[in-house]
C-alpha positions in Angstrom: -73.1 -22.8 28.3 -70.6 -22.7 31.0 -66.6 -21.8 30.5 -66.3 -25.5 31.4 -68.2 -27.2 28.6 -66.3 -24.3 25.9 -66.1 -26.5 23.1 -62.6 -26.9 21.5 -61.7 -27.3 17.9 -58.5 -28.2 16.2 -56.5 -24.6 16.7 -59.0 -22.4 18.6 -61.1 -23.1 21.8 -64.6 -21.5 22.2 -66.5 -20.0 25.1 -69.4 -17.6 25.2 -70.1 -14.8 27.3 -73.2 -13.3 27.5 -73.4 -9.7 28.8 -76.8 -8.8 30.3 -79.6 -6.3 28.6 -79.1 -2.6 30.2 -74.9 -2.9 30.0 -73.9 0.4 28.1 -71.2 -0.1 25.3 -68.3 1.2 27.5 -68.9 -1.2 30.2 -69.1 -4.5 27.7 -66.2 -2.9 25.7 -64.0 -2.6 29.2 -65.3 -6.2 30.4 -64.3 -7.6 26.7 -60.8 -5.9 27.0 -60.0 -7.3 30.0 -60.8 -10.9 29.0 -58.5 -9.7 26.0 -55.9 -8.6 28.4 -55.3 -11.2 31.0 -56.8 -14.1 29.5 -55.5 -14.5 25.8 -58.9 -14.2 24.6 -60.0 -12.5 21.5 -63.8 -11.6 20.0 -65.0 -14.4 17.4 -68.7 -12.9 17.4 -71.0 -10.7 19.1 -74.9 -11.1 18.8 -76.9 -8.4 20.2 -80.8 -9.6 20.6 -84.0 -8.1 20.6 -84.0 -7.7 24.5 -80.9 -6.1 24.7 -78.5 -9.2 25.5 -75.2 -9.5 23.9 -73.9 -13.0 23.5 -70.4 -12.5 22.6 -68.5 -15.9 21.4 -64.7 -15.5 23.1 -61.6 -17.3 21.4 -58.2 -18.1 21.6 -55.2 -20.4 20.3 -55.1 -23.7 22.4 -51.9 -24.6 23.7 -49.9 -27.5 24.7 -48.1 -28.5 27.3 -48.3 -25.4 29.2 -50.5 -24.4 31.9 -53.8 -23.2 30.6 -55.2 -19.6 30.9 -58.5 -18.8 33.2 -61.6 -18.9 31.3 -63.6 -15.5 31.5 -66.5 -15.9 33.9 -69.7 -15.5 32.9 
């Protein structure tokens, strides 16, 4: 799923990230922070799979009338 498509609900809008297998925790940890940092985002779930992928479901507060944040890219 893109950052476009993130599905919104009521108070919170979604988007997933997915990091790739072979990313060491520091390096997903850093990438996450940064989202964190500059983009209002905050961890809703993190799925690790058999293959190593993390898919990591971002959100954050939807807000009106102002000019919204950049989405994370994938």
């Amino acid at each position: 799923m893109s950052p476009s498509t993130a599905e919104p609900t009521a108070d919170y809008e979604y988007v997933p990230v997915r990091i790739p297998p072979g990313t060491d925790r520091v390096t997903a940890a850093v990438q996450l922070s940064l989202h964190a940092e500059y983009g209002g985002w905050e961890l809703s779930t993190v799925r690790l799979h058999a293959d190593g992928t993390r898919k990591v479901t971002l959100r954050r507060r939807r807000t009106t009338g102002r000019v919204p944040l950049p989405r994370p890219a994938l």
